[in-house]
CHARMM-style PDB file with segment names, atoms N, HN, CA, C and O in Angstrom:
ATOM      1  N   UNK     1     141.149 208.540  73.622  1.00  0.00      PROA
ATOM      2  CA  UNK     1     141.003 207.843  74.861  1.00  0.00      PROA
ATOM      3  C   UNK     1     140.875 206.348  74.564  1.00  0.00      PROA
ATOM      4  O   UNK     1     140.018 206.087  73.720  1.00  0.00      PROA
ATOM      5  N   UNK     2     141.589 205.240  75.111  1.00  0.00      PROA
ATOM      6  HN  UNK     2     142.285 205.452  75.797  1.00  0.00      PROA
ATOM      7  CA  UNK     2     141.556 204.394  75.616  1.00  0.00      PROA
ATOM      8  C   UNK     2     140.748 203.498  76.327  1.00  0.00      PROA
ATOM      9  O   UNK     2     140.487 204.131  77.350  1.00  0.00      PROA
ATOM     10  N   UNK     3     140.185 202.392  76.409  1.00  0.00      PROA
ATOM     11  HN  UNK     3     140.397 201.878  75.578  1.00  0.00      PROA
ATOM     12  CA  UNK     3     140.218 201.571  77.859  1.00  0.00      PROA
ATOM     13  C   UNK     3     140.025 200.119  77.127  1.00  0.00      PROA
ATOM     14  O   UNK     3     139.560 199.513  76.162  1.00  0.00      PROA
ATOM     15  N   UNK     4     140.695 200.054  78.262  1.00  0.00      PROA
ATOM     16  HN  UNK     4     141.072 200.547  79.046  1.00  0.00      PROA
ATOM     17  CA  UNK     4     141.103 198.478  78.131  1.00  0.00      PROA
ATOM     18  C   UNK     4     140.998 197.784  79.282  1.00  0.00      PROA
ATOM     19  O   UNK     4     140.645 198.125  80.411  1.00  0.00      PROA
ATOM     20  N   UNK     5     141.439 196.525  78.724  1.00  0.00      PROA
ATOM     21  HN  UNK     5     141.725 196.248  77.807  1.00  0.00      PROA
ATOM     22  CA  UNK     5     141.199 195.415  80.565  1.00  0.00      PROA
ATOM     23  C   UNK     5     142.560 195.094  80.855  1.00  0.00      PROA
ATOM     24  O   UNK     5     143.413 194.585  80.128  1.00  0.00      PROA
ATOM     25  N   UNK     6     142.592 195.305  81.504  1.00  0.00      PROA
ATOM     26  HN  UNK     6     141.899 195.719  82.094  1.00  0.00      PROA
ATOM     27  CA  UNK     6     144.182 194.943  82.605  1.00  0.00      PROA
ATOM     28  C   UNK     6     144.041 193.147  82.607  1.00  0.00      PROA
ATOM     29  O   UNK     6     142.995 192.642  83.015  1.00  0.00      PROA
ATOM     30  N   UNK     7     145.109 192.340  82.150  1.00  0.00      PROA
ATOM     31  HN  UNK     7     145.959 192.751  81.819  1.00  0.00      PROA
ATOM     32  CA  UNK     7     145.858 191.570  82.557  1.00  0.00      PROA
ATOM     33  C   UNK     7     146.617 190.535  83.196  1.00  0.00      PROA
ATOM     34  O   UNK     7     146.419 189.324  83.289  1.00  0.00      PROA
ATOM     35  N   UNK     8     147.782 191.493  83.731  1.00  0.00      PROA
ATOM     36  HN  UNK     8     147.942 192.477  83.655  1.00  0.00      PROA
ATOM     37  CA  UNK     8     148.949 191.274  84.356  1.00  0.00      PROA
ATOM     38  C   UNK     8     148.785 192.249  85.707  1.00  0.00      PROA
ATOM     39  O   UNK     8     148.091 193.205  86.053  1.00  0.00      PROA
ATOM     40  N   UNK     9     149.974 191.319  86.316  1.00  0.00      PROA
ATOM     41  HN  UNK     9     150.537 190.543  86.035  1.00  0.00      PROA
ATOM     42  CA  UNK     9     149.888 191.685  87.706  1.00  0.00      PROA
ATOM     43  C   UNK     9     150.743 193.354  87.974  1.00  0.00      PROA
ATOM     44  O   UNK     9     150.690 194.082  88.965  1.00  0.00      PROA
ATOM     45  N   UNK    10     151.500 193.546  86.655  1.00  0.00      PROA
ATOM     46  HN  UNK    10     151.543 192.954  85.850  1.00  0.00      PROA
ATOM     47  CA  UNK    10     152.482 194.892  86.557  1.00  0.00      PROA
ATOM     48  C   UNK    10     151.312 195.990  86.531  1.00  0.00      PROA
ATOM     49  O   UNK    10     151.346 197.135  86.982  1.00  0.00      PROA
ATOM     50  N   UNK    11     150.141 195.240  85.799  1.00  0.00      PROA
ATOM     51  HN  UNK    11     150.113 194.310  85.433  1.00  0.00      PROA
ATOM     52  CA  UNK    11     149.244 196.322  85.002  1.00  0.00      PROA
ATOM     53  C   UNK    11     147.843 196.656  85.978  1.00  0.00      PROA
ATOM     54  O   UNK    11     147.042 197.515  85.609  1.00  0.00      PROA
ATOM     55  N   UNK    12     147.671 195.978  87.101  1.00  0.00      PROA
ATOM     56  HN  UNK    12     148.322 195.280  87.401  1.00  0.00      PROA
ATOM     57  CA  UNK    12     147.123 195.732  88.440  1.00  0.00      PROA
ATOM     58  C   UNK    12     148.076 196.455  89.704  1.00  0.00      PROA
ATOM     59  O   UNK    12     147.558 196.868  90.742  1.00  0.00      PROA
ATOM     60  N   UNK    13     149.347 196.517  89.460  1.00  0.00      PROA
ATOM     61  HN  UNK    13     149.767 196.181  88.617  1.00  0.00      PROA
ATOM     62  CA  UNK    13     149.975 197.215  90.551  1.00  0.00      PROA
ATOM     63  C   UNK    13     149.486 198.464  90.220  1.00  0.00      PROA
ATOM     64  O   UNK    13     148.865 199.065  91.096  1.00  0.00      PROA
ATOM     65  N   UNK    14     149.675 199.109  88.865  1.00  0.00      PROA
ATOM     66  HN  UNK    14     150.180 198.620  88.153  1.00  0.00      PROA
ATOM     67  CA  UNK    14     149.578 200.559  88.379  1.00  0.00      PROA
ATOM     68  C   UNK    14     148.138 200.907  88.792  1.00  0.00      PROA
ATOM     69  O   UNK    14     147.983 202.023  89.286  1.00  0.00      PROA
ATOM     70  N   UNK    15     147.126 200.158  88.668  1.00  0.00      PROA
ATOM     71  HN  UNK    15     147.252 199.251  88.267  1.00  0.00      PROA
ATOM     72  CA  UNK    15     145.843 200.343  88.815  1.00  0.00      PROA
ATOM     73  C   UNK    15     145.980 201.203  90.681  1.00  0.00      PROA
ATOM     74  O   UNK    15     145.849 202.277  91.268  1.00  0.00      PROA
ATOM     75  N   UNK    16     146.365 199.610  90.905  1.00  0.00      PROA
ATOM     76  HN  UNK    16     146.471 198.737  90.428  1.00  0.00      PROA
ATOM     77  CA  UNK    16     145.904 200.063  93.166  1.00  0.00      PROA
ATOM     78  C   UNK    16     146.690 201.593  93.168  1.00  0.00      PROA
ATOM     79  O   UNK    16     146.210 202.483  93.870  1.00  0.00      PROA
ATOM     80  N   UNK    17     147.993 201.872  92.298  1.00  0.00      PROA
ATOM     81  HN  UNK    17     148.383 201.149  91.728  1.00  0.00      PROA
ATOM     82  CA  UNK    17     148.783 202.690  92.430  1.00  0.00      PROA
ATOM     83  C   UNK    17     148.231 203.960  92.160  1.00  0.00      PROA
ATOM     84  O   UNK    17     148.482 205.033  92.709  1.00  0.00      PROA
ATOM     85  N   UNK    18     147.434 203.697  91.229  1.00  0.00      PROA
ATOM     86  HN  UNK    18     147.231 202.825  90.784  1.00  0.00      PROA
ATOM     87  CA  UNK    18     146.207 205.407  90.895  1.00  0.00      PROA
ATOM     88  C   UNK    18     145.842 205.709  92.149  1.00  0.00      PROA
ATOM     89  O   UNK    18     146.212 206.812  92.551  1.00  0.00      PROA
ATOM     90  N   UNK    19     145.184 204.999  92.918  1.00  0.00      PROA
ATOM     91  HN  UNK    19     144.884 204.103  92.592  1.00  0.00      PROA
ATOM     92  CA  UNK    19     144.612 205.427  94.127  1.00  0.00      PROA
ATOM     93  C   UNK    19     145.418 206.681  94.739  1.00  0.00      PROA
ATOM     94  O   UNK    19     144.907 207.702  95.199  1.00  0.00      PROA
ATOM     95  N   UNK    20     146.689 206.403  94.649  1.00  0.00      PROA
ATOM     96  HN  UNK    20     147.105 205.574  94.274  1.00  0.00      PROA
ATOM     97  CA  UNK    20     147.871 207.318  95.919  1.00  0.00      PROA
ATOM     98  C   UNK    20     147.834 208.735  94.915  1.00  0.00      PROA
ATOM     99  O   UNK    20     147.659 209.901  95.267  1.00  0.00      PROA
ATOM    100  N   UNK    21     148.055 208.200  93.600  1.00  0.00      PROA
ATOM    101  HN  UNK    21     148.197 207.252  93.314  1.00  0.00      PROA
ATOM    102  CA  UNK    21     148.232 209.717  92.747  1.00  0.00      PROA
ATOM    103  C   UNK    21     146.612 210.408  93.242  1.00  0.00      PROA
ATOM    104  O   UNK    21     146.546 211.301  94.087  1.00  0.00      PROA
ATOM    105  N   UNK    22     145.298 209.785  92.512  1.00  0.00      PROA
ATOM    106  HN  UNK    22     145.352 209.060  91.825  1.00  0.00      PROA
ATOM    107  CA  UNK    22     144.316 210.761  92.546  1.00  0.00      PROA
ATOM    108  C   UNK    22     143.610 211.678  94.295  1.00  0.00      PROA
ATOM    109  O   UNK    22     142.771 212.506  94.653  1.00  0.00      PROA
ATOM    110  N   UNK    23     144.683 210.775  94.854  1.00  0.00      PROA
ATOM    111  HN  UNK    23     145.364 210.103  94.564  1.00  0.00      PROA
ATOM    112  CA  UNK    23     143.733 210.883  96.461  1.00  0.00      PROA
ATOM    113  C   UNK    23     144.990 211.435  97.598  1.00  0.00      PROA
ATOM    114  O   UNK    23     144.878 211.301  98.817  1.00  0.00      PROA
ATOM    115  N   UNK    24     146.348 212.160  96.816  1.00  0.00      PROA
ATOM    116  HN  UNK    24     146.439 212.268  95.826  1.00  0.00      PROA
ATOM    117  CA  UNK    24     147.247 212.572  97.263  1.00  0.00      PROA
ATOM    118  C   UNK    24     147.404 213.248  98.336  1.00  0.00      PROA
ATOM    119  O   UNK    24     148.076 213.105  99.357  1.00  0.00      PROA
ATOM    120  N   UNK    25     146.333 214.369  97.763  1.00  0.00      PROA
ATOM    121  HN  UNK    25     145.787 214.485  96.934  1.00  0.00      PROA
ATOM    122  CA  UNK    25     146.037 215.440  99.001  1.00  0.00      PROA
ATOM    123  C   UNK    25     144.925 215.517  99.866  1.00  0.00      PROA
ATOM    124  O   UNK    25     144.337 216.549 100.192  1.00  0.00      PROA
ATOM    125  N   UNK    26     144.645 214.227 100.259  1.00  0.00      PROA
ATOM    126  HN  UNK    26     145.123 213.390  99.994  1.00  0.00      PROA
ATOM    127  CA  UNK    26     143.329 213.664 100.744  1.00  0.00      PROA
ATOM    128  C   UNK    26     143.922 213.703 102.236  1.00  0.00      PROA
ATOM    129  O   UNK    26     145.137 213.659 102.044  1.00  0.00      PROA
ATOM    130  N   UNK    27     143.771 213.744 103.199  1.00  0.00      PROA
ATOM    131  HN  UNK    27     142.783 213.780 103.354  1.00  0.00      PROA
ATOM    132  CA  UNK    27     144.273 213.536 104.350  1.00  0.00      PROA
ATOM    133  C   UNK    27     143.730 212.441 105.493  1.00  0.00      PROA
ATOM    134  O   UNK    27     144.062 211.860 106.526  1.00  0.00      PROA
ATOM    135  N   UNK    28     142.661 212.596 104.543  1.00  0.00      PROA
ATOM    136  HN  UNK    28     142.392 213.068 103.703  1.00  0.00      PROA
ATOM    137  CA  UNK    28     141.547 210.911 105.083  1.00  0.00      PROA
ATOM    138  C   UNK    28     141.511 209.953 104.355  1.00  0.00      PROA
ATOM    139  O   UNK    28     140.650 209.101 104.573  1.00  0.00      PROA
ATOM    140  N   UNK    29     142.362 209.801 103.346  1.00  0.00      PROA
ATOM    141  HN  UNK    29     143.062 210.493 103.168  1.00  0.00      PROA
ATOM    142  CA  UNK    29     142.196 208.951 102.615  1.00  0.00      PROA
ATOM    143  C   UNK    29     143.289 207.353 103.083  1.00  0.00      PROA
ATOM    144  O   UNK    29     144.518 207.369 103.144  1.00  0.00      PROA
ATOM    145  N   UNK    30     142.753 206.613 103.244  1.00  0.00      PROA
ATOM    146  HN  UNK    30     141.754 206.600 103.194  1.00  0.00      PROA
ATOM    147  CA  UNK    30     143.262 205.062 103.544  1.00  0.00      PROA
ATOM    148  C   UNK    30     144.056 204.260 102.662  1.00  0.00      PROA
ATOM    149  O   UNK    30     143.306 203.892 101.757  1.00  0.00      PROA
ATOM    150  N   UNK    31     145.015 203.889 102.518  1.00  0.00      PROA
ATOM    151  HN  UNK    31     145.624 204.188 103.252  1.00  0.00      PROA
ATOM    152  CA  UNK    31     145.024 203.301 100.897  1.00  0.00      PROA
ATOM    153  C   UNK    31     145.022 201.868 101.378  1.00  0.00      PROA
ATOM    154  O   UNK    31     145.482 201.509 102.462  1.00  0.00      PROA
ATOM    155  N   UNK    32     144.387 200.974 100.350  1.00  0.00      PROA
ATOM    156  HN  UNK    32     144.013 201.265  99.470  1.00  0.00      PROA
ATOM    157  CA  UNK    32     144.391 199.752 100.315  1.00  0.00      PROA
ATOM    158  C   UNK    32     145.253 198.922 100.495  1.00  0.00      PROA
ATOM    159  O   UNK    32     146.340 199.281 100.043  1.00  0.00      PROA
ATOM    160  N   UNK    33     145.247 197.742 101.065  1.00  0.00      PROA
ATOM    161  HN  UNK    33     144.364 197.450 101.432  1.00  0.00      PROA
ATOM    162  CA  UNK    33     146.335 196.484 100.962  1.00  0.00      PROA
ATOM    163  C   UNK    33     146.413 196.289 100.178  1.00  0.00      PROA
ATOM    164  O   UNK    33     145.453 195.739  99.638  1.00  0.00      PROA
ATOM    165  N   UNK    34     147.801 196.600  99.293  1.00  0.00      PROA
ATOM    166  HN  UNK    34     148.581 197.047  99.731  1.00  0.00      PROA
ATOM    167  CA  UNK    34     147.912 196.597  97.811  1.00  0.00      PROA
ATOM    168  C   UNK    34     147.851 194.893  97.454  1.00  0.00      PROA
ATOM    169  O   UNK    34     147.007 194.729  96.573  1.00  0.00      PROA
ATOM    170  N   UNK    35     148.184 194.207  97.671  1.00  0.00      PROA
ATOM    171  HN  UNK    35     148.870 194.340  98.386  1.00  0.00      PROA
ATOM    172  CA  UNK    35     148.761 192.421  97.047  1.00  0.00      PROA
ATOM    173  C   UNK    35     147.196 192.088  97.633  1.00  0.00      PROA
ATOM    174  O   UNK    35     146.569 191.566  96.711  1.00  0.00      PROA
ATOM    175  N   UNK    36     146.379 192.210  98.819  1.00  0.00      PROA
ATOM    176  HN  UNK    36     146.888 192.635  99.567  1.00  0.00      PROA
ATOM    177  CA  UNK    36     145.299 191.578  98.839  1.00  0.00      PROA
ATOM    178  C   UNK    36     144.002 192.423  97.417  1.00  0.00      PROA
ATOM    179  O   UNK    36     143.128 191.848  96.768  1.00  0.00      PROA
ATOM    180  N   UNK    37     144.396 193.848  97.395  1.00  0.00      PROA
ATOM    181  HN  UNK    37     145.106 194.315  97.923  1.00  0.00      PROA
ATOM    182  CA  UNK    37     143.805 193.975  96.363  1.00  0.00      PROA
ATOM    183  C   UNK    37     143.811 193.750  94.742  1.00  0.00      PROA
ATOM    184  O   UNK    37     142.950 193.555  93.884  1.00  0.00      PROA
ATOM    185  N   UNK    38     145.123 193.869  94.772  1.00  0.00      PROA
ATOM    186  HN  UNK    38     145.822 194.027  95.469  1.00  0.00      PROA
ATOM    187  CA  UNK    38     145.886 192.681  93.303  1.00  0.00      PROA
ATOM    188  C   UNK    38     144.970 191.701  93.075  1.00  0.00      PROA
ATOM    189  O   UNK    38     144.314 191.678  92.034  1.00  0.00      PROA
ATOM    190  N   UNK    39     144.826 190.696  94.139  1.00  0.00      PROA
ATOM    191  HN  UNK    39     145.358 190.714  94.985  1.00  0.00      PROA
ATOM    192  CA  UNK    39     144.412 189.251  94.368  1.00  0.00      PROA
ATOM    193  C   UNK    39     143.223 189.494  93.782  1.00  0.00      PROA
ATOM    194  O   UNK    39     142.868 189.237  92.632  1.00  0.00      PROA
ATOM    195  N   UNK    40     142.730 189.930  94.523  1.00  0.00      PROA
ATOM    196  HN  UNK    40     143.019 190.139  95.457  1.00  0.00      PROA
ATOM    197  CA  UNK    40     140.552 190.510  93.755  1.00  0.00      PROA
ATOM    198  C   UNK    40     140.340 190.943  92.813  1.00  0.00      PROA
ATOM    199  O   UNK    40     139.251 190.853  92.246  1.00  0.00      PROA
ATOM    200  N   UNK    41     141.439 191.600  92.339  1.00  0.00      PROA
ATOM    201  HN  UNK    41     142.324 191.672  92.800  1.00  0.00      PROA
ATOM    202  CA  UNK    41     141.104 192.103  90.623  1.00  0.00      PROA
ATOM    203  C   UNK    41     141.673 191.436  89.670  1.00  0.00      PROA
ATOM    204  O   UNK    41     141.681 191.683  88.464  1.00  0.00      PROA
ATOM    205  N   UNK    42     142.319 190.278  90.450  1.00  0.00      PROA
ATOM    206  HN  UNK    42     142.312 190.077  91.429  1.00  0.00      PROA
ATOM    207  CA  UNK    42     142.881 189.057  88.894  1.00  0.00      PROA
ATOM    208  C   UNK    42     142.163 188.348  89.602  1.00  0.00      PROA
ATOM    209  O   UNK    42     142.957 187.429  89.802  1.00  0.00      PROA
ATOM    210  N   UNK    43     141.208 188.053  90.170  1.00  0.00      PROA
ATOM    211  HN  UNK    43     140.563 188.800  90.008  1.00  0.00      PROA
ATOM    212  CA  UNK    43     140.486 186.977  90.611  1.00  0.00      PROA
ATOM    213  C   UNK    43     140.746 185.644  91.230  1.00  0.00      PROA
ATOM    214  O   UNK    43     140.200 184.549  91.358  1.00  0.00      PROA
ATOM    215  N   UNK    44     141.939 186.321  91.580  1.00  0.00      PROA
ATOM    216  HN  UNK    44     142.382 187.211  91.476  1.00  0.00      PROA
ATOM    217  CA  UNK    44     142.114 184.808  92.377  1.00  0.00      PROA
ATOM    218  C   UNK    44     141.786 184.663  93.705  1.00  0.00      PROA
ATOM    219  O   UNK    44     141.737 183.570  94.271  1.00  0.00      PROA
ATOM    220  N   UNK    45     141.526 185.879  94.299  1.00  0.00      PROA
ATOM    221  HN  UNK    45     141.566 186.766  93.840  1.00  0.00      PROA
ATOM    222  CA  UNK    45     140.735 185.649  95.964  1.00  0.00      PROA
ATOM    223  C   UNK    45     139.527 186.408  96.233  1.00  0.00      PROA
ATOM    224  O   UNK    45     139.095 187.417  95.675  1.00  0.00      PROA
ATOM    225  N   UNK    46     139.094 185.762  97.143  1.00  0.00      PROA
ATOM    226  HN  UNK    46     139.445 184.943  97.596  1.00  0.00      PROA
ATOM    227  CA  UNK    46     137.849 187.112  97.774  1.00  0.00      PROA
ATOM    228  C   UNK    46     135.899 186.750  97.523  1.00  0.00      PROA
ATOM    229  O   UNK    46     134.859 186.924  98.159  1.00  0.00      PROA
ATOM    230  N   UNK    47     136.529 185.907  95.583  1.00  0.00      PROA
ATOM    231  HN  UNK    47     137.374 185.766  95.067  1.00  0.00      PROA
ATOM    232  CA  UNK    47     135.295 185.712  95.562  1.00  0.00      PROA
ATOM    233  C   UNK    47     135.285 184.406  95.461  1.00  0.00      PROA
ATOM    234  O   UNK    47     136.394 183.875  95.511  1.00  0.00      PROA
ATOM    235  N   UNK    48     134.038 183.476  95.288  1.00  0.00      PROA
ATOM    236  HN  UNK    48     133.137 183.907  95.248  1.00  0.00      PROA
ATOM    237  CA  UNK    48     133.784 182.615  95.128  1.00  0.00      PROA
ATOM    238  C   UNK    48     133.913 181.935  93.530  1.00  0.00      PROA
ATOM    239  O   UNK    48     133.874 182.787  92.643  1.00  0.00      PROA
ATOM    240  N   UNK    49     134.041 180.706  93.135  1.00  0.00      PROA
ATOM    241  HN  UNK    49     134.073 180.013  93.856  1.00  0.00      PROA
ATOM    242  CA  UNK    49     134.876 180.233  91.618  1.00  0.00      PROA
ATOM    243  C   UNK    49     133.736 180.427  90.964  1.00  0.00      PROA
ATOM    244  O   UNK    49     133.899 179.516  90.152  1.00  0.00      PROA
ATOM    245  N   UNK    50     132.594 180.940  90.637  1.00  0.00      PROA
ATOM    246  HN  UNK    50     132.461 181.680  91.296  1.00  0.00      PROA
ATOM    247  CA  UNK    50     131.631 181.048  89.653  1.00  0.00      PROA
ATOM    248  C   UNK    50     131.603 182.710  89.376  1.00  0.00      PROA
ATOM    249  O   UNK    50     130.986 183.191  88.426  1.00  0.00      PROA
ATOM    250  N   UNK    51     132.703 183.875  90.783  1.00  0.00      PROA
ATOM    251  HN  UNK    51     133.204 183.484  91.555  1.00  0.00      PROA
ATOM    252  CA  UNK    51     132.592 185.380  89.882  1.00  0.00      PROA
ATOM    253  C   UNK    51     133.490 185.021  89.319  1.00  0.00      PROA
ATOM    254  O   UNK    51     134.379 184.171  89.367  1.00  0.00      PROA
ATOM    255  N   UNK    52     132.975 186.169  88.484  1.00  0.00      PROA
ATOM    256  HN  UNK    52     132.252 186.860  88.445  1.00  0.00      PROA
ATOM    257  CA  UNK    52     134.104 186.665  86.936  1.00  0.00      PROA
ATOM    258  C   UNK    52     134.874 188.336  87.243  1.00  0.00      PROA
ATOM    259  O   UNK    52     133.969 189.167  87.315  1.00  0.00      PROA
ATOM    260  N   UNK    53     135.684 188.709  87.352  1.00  0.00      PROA
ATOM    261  HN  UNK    53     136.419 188.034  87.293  1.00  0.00      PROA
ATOM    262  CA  UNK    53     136.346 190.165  88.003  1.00  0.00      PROA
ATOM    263  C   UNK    53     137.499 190.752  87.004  1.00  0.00      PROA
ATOM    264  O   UNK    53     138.553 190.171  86.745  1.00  0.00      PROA
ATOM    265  N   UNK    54     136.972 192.376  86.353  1.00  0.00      PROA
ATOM    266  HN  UNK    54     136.116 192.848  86.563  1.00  0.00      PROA
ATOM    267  CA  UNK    54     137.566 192.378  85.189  1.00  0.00      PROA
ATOM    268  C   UNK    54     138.023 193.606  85.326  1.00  0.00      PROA
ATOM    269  O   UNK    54     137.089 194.405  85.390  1.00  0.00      PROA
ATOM    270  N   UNK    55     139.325 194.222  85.417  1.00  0.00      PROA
ATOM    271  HN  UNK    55     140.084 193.573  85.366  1.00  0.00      PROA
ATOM    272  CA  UNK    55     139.523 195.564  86.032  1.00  0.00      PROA
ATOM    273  C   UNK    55     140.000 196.196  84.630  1.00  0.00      PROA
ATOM    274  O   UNK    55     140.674 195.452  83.917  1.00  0.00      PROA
ATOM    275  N   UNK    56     139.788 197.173  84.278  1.00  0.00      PROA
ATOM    276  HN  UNK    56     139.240 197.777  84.857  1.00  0.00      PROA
ATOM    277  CA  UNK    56     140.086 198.066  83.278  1.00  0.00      PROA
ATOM    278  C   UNK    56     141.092 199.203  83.791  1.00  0.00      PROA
ATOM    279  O   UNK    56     141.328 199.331  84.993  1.00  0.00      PROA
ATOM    280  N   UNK    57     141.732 200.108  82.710  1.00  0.00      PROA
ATOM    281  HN  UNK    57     141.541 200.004  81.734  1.00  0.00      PROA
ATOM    282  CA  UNK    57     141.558 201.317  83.141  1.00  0.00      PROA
ATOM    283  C   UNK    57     141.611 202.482  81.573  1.00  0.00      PROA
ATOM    284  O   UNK    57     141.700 201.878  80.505  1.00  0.00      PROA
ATOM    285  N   UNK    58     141.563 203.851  81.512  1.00  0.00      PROA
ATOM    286  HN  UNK    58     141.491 204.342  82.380  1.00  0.00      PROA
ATOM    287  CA  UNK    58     141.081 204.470  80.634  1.00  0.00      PROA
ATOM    288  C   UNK    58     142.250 205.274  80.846  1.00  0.00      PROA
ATOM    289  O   UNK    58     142.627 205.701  81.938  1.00  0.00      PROA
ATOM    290  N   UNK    59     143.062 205.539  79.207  1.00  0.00      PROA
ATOM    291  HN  UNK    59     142.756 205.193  78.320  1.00  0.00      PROA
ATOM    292  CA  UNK    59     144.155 206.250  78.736  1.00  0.00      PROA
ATOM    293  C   UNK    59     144.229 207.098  77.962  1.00  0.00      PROA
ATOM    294  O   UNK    59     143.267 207.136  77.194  1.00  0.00      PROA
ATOM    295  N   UNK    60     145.062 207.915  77.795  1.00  0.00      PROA
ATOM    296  HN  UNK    60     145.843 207.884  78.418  1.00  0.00      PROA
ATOM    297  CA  UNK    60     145.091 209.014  76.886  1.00  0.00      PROA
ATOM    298  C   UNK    60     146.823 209.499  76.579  1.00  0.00      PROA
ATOM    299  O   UNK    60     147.335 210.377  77.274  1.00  0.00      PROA
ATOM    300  N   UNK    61     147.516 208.879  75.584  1.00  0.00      PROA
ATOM    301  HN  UNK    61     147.100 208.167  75.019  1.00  0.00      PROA
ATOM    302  CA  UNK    61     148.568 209.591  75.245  1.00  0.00      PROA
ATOM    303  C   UNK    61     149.530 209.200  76.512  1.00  0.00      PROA
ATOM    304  O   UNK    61     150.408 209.932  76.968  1.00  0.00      PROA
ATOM    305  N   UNK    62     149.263 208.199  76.876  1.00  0.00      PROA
ATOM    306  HN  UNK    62     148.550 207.604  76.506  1.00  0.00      PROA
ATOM    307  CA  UNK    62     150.084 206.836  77.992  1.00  0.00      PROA
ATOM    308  C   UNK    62     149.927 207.537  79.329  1.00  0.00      PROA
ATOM    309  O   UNK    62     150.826 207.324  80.142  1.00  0.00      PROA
ATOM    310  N   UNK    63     148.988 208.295  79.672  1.00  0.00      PROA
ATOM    311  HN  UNK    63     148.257 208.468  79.012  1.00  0.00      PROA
ATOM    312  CA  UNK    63     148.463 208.753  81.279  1.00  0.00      PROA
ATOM    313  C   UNK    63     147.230 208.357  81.786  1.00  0.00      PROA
ATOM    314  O   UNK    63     146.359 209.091  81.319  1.00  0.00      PROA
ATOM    315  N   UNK    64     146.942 207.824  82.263  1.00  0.00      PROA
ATOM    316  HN  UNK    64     147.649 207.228  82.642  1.00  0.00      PROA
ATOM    317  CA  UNK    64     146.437 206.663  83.460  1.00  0.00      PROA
ATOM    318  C   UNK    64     144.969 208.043  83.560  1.00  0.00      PROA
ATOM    319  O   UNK    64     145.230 209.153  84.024  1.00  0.00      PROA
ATOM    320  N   UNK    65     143.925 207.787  83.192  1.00  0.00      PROA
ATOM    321  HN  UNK    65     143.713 206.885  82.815  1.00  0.00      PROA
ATOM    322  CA  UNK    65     142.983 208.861  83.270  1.00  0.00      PROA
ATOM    323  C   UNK    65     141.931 208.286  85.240  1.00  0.00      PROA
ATOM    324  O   UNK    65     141.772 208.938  86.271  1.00  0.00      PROA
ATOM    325  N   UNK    66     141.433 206.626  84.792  1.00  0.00      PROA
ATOM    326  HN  UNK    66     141.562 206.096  83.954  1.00  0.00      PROA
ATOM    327  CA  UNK    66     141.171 206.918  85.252  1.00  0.00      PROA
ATOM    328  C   UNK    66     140.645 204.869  85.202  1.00  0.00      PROA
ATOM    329  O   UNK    66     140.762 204.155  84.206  1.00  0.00      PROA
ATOM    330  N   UNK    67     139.972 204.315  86.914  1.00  0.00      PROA
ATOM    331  HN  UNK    67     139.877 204.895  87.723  1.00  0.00      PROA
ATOM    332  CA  UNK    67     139.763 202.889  86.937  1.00  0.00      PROA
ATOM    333  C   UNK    67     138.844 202.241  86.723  1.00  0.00      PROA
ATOM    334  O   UNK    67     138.345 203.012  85.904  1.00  0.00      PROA
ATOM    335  N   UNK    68     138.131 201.401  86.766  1.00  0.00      PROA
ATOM    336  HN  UNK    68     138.537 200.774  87.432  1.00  0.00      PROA
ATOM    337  CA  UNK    68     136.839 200.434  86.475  1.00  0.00      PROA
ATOM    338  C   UNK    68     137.378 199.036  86.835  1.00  0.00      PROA
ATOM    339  O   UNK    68     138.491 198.526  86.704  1.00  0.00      PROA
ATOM    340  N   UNK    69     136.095 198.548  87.381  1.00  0.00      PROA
ATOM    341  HN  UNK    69     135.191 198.962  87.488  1.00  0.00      PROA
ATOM    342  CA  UNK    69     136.426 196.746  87.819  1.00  0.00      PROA
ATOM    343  C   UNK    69     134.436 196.520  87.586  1.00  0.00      PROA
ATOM    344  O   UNK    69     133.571 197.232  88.098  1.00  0.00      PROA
ATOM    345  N   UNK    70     134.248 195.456  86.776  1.00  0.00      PROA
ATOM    346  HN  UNK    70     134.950 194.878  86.361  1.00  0.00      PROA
ATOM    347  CA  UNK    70     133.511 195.085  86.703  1.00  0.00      PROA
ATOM    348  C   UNK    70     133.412 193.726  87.481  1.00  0.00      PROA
ATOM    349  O   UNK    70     134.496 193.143  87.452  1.00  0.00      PROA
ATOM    350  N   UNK    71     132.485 193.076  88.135  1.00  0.00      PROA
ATOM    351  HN  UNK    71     131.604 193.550  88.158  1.00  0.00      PROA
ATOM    352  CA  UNK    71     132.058 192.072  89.053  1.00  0.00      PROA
ATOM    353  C   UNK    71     131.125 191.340  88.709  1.00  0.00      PROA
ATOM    354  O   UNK    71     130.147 192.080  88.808  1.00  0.00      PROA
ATOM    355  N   UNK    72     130.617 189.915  88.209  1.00  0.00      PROA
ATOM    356  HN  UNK    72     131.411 189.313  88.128  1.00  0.00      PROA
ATOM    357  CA  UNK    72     129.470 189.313  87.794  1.00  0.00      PROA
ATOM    358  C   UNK    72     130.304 188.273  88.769  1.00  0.00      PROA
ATOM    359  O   UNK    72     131.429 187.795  88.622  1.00  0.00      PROA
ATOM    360  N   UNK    73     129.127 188.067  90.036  1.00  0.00      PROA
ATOM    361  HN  UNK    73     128.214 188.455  90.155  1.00  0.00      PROA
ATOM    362  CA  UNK    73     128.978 187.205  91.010  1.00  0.00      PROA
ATOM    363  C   UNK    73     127.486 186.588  91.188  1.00  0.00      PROA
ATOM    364  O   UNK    73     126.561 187.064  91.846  1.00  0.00      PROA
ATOM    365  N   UNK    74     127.514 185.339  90.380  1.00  0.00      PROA
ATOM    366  HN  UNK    74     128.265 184.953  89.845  1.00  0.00      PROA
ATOM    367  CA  UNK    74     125.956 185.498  90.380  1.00  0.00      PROA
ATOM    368  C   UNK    74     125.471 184.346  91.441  1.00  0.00      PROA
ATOM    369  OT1 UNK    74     124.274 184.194  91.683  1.00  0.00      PROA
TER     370      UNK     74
END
């Protein structure tokens, strides 16, 4: 297993994109504004210029297990 910190904006699409795979057969499930959520996890919107916003995700044998975003807004 893997994890690492995401990047790039290719490697941030795949992230919002887990959402649709793990929550497929969800029938309540909402999915996010993908490009406004992009924005928040490379940090360029949402928060104020002193957070720091660090999105990961956790691999195994190149399949997408699973996400993390860490937030220090102090």
């Amino acid at each position: 297993m893997n994890v690492r910190p995401l990047t790039t904006d290719e490697e941030l699409r795949r992230y919002v994109d887990f959402g649709q795979e793990v929550y497929r057969d969800n029938s309540h499930w909402v999915p996010p504004d993908a490009h406004q959520l992009i924005e928040l996890l490379s940090g360029r919107g949402g928060f104020n210029a002193d957070s720091q916003v660090q999105a990961f995700w956790v691999e195994e044998g190149g399949r997408l297990l699973a996400t993390i975003t860490a937030v220090n807004d102090d």
